[in-house]
Backbone as CSV, one residue per row, in Angstrom:
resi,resn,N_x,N_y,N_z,CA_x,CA_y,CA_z,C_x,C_y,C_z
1,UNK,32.109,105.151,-54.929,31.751,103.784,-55.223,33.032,102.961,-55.377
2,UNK,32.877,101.818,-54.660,34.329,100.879,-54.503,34.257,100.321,-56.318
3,UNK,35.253,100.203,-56.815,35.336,98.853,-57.679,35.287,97.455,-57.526
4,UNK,34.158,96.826,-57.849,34.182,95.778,-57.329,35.180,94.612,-57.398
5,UNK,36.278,94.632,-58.102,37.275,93.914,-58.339,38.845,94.785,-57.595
6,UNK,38.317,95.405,-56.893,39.628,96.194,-56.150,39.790,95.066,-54.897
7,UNK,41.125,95.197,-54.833,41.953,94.183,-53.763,41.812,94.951,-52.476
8,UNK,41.475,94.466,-51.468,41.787,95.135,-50.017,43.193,95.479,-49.761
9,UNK,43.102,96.282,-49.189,44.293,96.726,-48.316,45.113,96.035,-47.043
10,UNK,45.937,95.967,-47.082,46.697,95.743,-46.422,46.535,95.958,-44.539
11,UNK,45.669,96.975,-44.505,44.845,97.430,-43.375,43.859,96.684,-43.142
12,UNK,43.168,96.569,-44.211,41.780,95.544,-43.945,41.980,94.235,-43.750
13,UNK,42.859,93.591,-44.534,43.496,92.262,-44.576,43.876,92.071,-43.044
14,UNK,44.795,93.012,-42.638,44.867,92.323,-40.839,43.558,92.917,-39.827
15,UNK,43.109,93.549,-40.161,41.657,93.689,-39.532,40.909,92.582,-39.650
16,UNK,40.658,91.865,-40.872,39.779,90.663,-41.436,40.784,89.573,-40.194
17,UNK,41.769,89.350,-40.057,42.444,88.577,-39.724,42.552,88.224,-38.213
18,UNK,42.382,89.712,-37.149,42.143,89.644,-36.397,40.593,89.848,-35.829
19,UNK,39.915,89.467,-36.468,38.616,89.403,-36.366,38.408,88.138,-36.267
20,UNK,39.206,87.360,-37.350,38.724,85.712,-37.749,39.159,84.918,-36.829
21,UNK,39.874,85.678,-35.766,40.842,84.954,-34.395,39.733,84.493,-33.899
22,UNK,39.665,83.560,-33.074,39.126,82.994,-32.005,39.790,82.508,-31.057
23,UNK,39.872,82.314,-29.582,40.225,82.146,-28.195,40.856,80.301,-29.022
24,UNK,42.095,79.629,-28.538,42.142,78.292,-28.556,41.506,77.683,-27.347
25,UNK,40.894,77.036,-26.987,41.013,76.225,-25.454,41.362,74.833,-25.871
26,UNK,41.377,74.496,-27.362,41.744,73.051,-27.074,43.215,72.356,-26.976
27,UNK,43.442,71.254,-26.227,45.069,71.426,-25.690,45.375,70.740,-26.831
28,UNK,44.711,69.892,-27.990,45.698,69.584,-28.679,46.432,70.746,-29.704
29,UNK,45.579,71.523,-30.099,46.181,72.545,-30.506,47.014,73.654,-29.930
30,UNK,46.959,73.751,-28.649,47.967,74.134,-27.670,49.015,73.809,-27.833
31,UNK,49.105,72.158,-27.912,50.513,71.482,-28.190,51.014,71.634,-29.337
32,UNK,49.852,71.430,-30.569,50.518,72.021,-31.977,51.146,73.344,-31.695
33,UNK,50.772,74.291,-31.697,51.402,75.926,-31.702,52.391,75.712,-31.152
34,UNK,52.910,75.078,-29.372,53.677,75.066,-29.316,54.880,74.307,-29.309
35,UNK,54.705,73.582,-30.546,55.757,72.595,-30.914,56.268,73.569,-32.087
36,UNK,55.250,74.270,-33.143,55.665,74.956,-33.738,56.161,75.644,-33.592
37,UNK,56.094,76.546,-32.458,56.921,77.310,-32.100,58.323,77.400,-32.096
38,UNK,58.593,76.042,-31.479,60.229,75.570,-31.573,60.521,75.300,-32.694
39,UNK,60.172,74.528,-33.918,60.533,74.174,-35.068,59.821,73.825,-36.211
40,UNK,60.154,73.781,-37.229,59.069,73.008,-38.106,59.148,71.345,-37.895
41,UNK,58.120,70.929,-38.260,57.770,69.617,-37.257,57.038,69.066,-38.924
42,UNK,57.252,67.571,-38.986,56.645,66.630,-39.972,55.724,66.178,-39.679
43,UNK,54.113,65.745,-40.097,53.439,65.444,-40.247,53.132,64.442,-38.778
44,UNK,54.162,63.282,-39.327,53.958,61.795,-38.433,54.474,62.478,-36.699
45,UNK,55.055,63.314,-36.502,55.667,64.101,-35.319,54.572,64.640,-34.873
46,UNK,53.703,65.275,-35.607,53.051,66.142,-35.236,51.860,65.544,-34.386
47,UNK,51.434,64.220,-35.141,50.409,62.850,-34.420,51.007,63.316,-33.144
48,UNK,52.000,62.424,-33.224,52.543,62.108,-31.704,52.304,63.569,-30.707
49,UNK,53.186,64.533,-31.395,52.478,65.493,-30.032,51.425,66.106,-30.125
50,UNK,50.457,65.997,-30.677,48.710,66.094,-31.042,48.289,65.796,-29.808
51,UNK,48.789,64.217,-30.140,48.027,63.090,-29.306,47.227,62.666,-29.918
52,UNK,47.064,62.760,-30.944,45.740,62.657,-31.971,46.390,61.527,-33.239
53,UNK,45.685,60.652,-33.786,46.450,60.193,-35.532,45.752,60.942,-36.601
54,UNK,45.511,61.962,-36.617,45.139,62.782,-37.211,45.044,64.417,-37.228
55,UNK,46.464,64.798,-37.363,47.108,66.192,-36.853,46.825,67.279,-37.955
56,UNK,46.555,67.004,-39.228,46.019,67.887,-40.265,44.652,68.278,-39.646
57,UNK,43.665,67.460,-39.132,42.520,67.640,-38.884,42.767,69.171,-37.806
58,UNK,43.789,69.117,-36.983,43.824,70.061,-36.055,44.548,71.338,-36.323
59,UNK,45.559,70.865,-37.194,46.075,71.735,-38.410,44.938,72.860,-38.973
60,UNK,44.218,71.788,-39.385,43.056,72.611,-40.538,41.874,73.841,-39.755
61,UNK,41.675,73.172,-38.359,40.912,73.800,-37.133,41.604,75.356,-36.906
62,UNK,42.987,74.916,-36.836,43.379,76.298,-36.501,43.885,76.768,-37.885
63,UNK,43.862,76.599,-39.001,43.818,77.157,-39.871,42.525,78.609,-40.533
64,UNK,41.595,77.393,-39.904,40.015,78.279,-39.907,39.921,79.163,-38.623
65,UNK,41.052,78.772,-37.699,40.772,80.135,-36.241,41.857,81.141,-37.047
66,UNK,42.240,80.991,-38.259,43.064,82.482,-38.504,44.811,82.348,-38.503
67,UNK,45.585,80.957,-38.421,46.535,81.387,-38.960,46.665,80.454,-40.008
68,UNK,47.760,80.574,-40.856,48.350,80.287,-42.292,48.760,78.296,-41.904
69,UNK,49.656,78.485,-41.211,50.498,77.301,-40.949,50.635,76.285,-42.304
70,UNK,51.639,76.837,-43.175,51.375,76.407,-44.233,52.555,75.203,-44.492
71,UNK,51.855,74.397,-45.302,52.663,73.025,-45.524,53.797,72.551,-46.544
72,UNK,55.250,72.252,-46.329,56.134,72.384,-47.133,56.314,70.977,-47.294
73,UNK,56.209,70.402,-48.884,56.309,68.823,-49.188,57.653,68.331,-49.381
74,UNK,58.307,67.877,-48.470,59.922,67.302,-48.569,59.666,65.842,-49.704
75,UNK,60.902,65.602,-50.251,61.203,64.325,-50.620,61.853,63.344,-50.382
76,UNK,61.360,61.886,-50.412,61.642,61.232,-49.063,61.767,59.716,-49.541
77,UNK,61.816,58.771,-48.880,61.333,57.747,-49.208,60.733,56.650,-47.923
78,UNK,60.062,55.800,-48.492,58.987,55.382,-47.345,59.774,54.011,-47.022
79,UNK,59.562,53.118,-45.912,60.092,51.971,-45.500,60.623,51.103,-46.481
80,UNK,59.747,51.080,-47.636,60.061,50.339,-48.826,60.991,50.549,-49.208
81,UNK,61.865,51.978,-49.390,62.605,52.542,-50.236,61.996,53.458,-51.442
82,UNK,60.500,53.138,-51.375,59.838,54.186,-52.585,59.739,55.400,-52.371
83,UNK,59.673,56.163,-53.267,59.557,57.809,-52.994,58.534,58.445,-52.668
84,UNK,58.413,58.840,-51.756,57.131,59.754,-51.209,57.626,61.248,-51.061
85,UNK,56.328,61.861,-50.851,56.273,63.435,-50.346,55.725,63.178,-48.670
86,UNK,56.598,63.986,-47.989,56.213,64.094,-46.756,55.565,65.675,-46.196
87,UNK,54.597,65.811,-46.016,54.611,67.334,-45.108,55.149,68.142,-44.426
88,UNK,55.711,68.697,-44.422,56.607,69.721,-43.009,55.930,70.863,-42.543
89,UNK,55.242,70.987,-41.950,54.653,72.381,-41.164,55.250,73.245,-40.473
90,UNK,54.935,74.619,-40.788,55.619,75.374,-40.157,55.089,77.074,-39.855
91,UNK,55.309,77.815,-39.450,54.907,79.156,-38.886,55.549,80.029,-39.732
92,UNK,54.702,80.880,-39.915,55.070,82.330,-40.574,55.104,83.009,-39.784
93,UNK,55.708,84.242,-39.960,55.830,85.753,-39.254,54.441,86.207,-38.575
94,UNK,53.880,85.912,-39.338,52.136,86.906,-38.990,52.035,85.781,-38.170
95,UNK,51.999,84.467,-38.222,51.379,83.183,-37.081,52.334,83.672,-35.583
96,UNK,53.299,83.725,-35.845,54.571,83.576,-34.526,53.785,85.463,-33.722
97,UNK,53.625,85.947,-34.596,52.596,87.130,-34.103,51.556,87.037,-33.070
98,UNK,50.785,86.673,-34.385,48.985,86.108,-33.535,49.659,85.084,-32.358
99,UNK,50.221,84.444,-32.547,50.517,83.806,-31.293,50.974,84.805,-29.991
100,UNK,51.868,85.050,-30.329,52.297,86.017,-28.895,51.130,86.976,-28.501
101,UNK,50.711,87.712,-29.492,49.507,88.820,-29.405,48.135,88.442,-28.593
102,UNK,47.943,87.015,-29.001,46.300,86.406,-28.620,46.429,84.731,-27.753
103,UNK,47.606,84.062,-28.051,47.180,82.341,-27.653,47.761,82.764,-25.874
104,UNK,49.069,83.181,-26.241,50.163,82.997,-24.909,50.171,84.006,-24.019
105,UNK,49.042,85.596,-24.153,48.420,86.353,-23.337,47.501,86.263,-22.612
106,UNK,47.067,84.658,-22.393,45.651,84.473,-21.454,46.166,84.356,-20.321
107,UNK,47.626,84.114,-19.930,47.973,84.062,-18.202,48.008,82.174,-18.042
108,UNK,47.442,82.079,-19.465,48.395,80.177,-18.363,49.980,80.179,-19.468
């Protein structure tokens, strides 16, 4: 009998993970991955190569197809001169993975 408060393994965790993959076909997220790829990229950057004004939304899409792409808040200041937090996105080890393993093995 499992304990019901026992943590998965490390085995199961990337099993769960590559299960939760799904195929991309959409190109704006095409373009996200591979902008990420090259660098971590800011928020307002990320619009632009979206193509979209709303790049979290696509962010969040492929967040739910299974990778992390997790968000680092720089400090900044806005046209005014006031202080803001800006987003920086960027790829982890396991993402730069699933990528090579599943997005960039379909042959385009």
């Amino acid at each position: 009998m499992k304990n019901k408060n026992a943590q998965p393994s490390k085995a199961e965790l990337s099993v769960n993970v590559r299960r939760k993959f799904t195929e991309i076909k959409n190109p704006r997220q095409l373009r996200v991955l591979h902008a990420l790829l090259v660098r971590p990229r800011p928020r307002e950057e990320m619009d632009r190569i979206a193509g979209c004004p709303n790049s979290p939304s696509q962010i969040a899409s492929l967040r739910r197809k299974g990778f992390d792409i997790p968000c680092v808040r720089l400090s900044s200041f806005d046209f005014d001169g006031m202080p803001v937090y800006r987003g920086v996105y960027h790829l982890t080890v396991a993402d730069r993975r699933l990528i090579a393993r599943r997005v960039f093995k379909r042959g385009a």
